[in-house]
C-alpha positions as CSV (number, residue, x, y, z in Angstrom):
1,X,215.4,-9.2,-53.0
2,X,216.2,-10.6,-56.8
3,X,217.3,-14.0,-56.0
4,X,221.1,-15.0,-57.5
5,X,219.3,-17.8,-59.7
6,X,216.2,-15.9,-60.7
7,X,217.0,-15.5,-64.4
8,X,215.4,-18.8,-65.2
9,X,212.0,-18.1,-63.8
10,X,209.5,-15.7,-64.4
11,X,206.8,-15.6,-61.4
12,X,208.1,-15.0,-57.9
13,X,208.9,-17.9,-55.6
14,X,205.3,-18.3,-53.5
15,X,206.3,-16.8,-50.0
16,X,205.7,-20.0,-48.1
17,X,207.6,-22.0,-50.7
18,X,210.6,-20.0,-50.1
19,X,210.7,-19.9,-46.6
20,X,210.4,-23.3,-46.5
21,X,213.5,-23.5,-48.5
22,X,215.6,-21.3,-47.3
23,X,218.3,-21.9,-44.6
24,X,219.4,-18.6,-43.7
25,X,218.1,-18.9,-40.4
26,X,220.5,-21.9,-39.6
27,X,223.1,-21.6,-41.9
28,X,224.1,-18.3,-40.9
29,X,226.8,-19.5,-38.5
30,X,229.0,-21.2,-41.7
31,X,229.9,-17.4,-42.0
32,X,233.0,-17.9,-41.5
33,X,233.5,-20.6,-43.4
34,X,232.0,-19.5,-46.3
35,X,233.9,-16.5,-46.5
36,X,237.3,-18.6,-45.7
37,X,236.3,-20.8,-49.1
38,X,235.7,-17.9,-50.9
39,X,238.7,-16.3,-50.7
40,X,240.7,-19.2,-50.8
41,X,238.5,-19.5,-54.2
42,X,238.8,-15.8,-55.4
43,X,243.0,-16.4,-54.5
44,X,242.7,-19.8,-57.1
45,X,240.8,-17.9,-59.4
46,X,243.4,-15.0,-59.5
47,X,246.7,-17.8,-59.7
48,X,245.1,-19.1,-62.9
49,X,244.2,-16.0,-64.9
50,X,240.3,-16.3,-64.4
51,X,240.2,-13.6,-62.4
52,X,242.8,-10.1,-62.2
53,X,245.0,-9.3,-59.4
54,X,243.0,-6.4,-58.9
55,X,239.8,-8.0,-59.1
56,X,240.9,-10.3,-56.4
57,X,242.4,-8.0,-54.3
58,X,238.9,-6.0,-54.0
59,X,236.5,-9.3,-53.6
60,X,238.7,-10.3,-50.5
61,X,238.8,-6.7,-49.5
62,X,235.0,-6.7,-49.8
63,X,234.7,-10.2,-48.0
64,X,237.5,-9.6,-45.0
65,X,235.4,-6.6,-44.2
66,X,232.2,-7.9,-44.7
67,X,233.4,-11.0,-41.9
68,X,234.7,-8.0,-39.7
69,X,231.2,-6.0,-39.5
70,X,229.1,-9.4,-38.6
71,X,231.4,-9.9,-35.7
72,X,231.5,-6.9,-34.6
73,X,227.3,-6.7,-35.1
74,X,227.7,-3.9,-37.3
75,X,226.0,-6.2,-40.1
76,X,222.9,-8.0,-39.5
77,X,222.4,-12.0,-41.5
78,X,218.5,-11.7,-42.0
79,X,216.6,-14.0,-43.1
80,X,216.2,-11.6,-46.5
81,X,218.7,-13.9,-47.9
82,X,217.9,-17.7,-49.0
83,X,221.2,-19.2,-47.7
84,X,224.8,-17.7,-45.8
85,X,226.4,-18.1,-49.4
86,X,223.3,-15.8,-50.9
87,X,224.1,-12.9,-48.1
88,X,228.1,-13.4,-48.5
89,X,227.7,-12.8,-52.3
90,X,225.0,-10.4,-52.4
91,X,226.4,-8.2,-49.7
92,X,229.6,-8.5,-51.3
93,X,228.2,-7.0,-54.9
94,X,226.1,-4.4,-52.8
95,X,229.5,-3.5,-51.4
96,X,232.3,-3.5,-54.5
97,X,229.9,-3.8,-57.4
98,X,231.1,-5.5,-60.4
99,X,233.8,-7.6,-59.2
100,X,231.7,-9.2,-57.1
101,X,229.6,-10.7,-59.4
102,X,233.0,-12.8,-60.3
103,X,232.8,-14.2,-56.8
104,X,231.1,-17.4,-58.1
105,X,233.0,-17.8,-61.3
106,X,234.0,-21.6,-61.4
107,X,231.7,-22.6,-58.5
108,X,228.2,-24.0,-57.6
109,X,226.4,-24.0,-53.8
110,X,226.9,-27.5,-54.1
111,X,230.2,-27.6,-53.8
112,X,230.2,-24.4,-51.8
113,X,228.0,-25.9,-48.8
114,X,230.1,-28.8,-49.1
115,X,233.4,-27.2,-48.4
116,X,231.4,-24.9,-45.7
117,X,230.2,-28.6,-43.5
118,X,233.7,-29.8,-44.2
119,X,235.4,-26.8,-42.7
120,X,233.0,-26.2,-39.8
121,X,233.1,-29.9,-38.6
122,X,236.6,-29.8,-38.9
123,X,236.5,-27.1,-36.2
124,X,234.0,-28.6,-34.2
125,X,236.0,-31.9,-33.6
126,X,238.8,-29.8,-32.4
127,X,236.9,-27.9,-30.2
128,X,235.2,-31.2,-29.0
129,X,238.5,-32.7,-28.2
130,X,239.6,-30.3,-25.9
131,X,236.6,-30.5,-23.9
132,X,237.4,-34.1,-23.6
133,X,240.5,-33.5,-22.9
134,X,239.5,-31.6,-19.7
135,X,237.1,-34.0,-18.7
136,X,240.1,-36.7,-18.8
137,X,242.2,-34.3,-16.6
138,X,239.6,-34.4,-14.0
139,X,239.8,-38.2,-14.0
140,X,243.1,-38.6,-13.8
141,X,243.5,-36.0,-11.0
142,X,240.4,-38.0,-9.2
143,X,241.9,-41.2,-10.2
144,X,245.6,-40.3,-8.6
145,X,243.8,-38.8,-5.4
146,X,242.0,-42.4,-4.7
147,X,244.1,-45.1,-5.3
148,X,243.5,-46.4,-2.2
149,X,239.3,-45.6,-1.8
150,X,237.9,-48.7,-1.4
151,X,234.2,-49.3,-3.2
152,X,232.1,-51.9,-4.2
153,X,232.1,-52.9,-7.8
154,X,229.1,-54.3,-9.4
155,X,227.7,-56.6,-12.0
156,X,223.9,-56.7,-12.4
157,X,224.0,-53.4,-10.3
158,X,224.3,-55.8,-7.3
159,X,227.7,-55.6,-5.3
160,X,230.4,-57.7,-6.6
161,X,233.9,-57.1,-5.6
162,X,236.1,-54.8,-3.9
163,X,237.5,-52.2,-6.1
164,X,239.0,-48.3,-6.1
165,X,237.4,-45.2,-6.7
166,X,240.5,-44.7,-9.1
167,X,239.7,-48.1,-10.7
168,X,236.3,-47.1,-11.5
169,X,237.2,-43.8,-12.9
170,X,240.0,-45.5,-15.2
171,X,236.9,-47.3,-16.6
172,X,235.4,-43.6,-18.0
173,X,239.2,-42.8,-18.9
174,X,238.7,-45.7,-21.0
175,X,235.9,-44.8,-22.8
176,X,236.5,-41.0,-23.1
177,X,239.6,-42.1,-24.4
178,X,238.2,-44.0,-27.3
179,X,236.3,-41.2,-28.0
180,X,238.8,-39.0,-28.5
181,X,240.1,-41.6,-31.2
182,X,236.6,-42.1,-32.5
183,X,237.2,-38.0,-33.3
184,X,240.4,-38.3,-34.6
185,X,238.6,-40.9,-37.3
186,X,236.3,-38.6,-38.5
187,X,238.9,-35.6,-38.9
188,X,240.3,-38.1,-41.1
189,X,237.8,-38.5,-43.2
190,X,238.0,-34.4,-43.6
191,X,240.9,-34.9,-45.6
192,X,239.6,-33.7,-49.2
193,X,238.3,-30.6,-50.6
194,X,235.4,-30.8,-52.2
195,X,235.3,-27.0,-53.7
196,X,235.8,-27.2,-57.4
197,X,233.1,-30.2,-58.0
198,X,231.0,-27.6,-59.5
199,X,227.1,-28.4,-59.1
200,X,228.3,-32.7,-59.9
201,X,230.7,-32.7,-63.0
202,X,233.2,-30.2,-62.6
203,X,233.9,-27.2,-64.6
204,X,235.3,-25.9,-68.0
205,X,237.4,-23.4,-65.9
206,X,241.1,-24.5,-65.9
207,X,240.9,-24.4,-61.7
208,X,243.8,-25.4,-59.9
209,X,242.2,-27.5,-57.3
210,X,244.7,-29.0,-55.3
211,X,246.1,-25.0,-54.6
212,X,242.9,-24.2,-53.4
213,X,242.6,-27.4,-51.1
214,X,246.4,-27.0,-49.9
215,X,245.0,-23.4,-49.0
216,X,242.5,-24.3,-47.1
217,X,244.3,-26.5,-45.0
218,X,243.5,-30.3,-46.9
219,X,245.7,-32.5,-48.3
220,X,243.8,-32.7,-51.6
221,X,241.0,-32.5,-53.7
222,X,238.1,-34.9,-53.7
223,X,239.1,-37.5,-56.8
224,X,235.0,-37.6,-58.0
225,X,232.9,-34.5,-58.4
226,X,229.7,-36.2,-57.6
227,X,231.0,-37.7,-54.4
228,X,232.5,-34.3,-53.5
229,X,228.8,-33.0,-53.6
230,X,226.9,-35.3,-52.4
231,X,229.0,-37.2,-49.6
232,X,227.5,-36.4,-46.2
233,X,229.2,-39.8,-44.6
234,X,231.2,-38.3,-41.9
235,X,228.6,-36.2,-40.9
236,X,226.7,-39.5,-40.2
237,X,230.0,-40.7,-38.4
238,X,230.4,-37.4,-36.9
239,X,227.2,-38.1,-35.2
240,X,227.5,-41.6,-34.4
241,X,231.0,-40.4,-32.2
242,X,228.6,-37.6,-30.3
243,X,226.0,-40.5,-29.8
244,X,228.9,-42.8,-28.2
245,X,230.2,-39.9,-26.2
246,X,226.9,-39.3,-25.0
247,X,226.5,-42.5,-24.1
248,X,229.2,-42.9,-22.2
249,X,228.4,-39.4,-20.7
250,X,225.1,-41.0,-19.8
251,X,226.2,-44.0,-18.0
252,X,228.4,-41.9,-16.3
253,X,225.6,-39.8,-15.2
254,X,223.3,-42.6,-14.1
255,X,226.0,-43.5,-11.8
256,X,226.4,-40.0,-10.4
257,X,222.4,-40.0,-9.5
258,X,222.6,-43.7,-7.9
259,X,225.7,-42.6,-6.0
260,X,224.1,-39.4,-4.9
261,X,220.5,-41.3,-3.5
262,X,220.5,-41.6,0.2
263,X,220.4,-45.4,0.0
264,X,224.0,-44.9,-1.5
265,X,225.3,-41.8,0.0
266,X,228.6,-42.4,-1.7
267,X,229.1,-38.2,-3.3
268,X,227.8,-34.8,-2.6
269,X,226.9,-33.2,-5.5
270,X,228.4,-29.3,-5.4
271,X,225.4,-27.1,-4.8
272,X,226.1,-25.2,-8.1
273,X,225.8,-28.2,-9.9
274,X,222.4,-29.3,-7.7
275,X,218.9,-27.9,-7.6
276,X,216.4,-28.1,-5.1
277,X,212.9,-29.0,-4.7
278,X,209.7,-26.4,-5.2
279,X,208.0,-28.3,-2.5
280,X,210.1,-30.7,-0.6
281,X,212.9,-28.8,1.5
282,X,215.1,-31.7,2.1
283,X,216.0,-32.4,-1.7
284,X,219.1,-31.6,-3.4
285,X,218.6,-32.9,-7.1
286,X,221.1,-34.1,-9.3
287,X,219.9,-32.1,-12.5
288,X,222.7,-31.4,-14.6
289,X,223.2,-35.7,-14.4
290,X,219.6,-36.5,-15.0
291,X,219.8,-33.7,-17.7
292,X,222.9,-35.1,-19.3
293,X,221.1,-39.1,-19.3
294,X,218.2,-36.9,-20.8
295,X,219.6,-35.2,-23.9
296,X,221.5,-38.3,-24.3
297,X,218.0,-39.2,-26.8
298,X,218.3,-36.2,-28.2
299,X,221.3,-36.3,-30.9
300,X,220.6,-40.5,-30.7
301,X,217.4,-39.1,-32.5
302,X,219.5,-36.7,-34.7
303,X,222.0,-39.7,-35.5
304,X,218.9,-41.6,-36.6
305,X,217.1,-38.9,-38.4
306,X,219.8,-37.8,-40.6
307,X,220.6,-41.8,-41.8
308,X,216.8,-42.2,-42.9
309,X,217.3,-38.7,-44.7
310,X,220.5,-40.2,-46.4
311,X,219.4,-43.9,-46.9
312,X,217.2,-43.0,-50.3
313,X,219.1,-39.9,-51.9
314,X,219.7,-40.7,-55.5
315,X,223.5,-38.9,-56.6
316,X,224.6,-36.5,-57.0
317,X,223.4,-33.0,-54.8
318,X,219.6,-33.4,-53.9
319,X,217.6,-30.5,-51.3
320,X,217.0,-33.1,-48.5
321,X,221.0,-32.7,-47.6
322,X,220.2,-29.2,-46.2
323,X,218.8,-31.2,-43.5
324,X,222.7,-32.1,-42.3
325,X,222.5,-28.8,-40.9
326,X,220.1,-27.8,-37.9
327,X,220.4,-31.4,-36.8
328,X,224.5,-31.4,-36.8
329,X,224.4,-27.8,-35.1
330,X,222.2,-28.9,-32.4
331,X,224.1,-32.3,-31.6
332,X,227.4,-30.4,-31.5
333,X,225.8,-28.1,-28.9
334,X,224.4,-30.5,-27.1
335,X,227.5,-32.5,-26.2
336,X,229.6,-29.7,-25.7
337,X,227.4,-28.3,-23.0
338,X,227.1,-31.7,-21.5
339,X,230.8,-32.1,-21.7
340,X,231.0,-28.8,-20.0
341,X,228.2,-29.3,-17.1
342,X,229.3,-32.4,-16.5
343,X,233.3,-31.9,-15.9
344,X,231.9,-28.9,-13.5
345,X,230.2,-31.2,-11.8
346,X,232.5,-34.1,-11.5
347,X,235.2,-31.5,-10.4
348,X,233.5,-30.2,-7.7
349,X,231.7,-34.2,-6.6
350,X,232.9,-34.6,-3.0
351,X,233.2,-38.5,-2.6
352,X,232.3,-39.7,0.8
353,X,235.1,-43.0,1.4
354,X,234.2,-44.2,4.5
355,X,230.8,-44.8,3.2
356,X,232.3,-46.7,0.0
357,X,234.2,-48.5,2.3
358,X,231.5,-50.0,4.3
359,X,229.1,-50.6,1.5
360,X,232.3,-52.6,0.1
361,X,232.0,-54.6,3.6
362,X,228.1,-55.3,3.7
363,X,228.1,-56.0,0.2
364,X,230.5,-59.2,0.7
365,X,232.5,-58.0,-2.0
366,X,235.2,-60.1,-0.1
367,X,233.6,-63.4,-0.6
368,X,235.3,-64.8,-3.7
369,X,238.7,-63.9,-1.9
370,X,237.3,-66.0,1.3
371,X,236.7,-69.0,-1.2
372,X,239.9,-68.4,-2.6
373,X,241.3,-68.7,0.5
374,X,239.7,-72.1,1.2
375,X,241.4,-73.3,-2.6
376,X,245.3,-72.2,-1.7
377,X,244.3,-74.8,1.5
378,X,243.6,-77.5,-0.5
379,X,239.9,-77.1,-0.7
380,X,238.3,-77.9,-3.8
381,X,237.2,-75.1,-5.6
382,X,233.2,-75.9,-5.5
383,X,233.1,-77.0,-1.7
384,X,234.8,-73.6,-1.0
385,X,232.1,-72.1,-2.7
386,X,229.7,-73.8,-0.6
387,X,231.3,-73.2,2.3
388,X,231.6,-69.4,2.1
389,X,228.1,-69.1,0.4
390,X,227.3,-70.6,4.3
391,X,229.0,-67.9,5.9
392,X,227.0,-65.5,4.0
393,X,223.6,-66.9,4.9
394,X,225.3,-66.8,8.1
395,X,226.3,-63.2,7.8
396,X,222.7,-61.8,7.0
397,X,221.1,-63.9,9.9
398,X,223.4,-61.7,12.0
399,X,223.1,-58.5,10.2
400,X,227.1,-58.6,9.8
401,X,229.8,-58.6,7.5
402,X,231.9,-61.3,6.7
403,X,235.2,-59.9,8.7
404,X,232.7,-59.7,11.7
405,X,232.4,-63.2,12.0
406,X,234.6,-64.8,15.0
407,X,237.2,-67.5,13.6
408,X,235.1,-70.5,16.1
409,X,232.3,-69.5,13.1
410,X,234.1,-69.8,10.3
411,X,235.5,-73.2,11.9
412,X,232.4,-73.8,12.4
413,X,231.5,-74.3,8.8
414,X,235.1,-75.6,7.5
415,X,238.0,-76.0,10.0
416,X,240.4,-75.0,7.0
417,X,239.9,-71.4,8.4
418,X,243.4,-69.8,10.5
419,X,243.5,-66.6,12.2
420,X,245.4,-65.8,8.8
421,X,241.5,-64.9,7.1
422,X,240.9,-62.0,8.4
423,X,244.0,-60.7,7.0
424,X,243.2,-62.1,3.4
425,X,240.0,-60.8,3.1
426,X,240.6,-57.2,4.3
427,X,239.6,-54.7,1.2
428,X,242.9,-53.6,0.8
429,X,244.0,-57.4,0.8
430,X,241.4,-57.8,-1.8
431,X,241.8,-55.0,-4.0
432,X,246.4,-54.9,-4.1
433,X,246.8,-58.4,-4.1
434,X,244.8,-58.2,-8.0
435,X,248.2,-57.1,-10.0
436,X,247.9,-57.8,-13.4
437,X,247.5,-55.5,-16.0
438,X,243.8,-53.8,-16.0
439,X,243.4,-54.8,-11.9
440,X,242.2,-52.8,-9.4
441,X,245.3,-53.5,-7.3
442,X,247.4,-50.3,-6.4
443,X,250.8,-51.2,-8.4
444,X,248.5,-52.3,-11.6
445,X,246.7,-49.0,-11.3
446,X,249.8,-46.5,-10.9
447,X,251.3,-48.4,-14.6
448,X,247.9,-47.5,-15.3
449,X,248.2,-43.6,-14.7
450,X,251.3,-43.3,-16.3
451,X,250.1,-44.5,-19.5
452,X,247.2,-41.9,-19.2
453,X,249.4,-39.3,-18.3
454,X,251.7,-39.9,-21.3
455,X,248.4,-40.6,-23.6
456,X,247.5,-37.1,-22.7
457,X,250.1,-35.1,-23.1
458,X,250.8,-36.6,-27.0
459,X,246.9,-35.7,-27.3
460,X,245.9,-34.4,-30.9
């Protein structure tokens, strides 16, 4: 087909050329968008005597119903056009005719793709939200359920101190959390329309661009054309937030796969979130968390890719911003399936507590509470440390924990030791006697759940 900008030239676009140029193939899904600008445009257009009433009231005709045949397939996007806004307006002139060669009256692509990314990230990091919304339900329901699950907590990966299940899970609460904010950021910086910038400086055409902006849901127009063009910023911070979340997703994940190993034994992965082995009938694979940790590199790569696009681009609008596109659309999809996989999965996790419970004792997880014990006795801090690091030694000599040593062998090593230290060094000693705010300790985690509770239901 006669391409919309064709009058200039006067050989036809080389075949390869053009399909290296075109978008069509992944800027098909702005549809919506780009029909939502344009009538919001066409409505502008109308309020300031560019274009008739009746002029206006057949392009939106034209473009309602050409929105209502492509989702109900009765129209096919093919990749005859160059771009979505090429197939919007061409369709839309094959469809009412004249009028519909008004469509573009006042506007330029650049401006038009603009608004299109604006509108359909805007979406996005609603649709985002919710799923981590869910995914925050899930912990807060598995975080209420185990207040009193006693596991080991680690630093290096090596057993540290006693903790809960619900403690641990307030961790991911935390981050998820900040994710959610770290969304909320980038919707702000969604604020401003950038329809009406033209191609970089504007337009002679008396526009009303802060109607068209209120109607389109901002809260104003962009304040410089060339910016409004050209700015692809909080797509890069878009992506940096689906890195983080990622991140955190993969973390989360690793966890999961640990915890799921028979050395650990802590979970049973649901089989519908498991696969098992081609050769090996024993295995139950945790895929969907070894998938997650996977695609984890995969929109880090498009976060990177996308600021070594940006980091040379001369103002205003230059081709290499189409590449915002495929990249975007395939980090957005990535973390939403993740999101979704992995809430299934941590759902439907069966957590096995007595295990936790014992790894907590092996570990000796309940040491630095035995040395503490030694200090409120008048013991100097670094002799208690001695002392207890003795009853470790002594402890994997025996192939025991430290409550299974008898009170003559605690003596033994410093007479300081009652009866009293089995009491204080009993997990649930351990883990509720650690009040202050952040703690593990039952009464620190219940303020805790409350504040989640309330964070969630004033979510945005």
């Amino acid at each position: 087909m006669a391409q919309l900008w064709g009058g200039r030239f006067t050989k036809k676009t080389d075949q390869m050329v053009y399909d290296f140029n075109a978008s069509i193939n992944f800027d098909k899904r702005l549809y919506k968008q780009d029909i939502a600008g344009s009538i919001a445009h066409v409505t502008m257009l109308a309020k300031q005597g560019i274009l008739t009433i009746q002029e206006k009231e057949e392009i939106i005709k034209g473009l309602e119903g050409i929105l209502s045949d492509v989702e109900a397939q009765k129209l096919e996007i093919t990749s005859e056009y160059e771009d979505i806004h090429s197939f919007v307006e061409a369709t839309l002139i094959d469809r009412i005719g004249e009028p519909g060669k008004k469509l573009h009256t006042g506007r330029s692509r650049n401006d038009q793709v603009a608004l299109d990314m604006k509108l359909y990230v805007r979406e996005e990091v609603v649709e985002i939200n919710t799923l981590l919304k869910e995914l925050l339900n899930i912990l807060l329901v598995t975080m209420e359920g185990n207040l009193n699950t006693y596991m080991p907590g680690f630093t290096h990966l090596q057993k540290a101190q006693p903790i809960t299940l619900a403690h641990h899970m307030g961790a991911y609460f935390e981050m998820f959390k900040e994710d959610h904010e770290r969304l909320l950021d980038v919707k702000k910086r969604l604020r401003t329309c950038p329809l009406g910038s033209g191609a970089l400086a504007g337009t002679t055409y008396p526009l009303d661009r802060d109607y068209t902006a209120s109607l389109l849901g901002f809260e104003g127009p962009t304040l410089n054309s060339m910016d409004g063009v050209s700015n692809r910023d909080y797509i890069i911070e878009l992506l940096s937030a689906l890195s983080t979340i990622m991140m955190h997703l993969s973390r989360f994940s690793e966890e999961v796969i640990i915890w799921n190993s028979n050395e650990y034994q802590f979970v049973e992965i649901d089989d519908a979130f498991s696969t098992g082995s081609s050769i090996m009938p024993q295995k139950k694979n945790p895929d969907i968390a070894e998938l997650v940790r996977g695609k984890t590199g995969r929109v880090y790569g498009t976060l990177m890719a996308f600021l070594s696009t940006m980091k040379s681009i001369p103002l205003a609008y230059n081709k290499d911003m189409q590449e915002d596109k495929e990249g975007v659309f395939d980090a957005i999809d990535t973390v939403k399936s993740c999101l979704i996989l992995f809430s299934g999965m941590l759902e439907t996790m069966k957590y096995n507590k007595d295990r936790m419970a014992i790894s907590a004792k092996k570990g000796f997880t309940n040491a630095t509470d035995a040395a503490d014990y030694l200090v409120k006795n008048g013991v100097p801090f670094r002799d208690a440390h001695g002392y207890v690091g003795q009853l470790v030694l002594l402890c994997i000599e025996k192939g025991i924990s430290l409550d299974e040593l008898s009170l003559e062998e605690y003596q033994g090593i410093c007479p300081v030791f009652k009866e009293d230290i089995y009491q204080e060094i009993s997990l649930e000693t351990c883990v509720n006697k650690r009040i202050t705010t952040g703690a593990p300790g039952e009464e620190a985690m219940r303020h805790a759940i409350e504040y989640y509770k309330e964070y969630i239901n004033k979510y945005e």
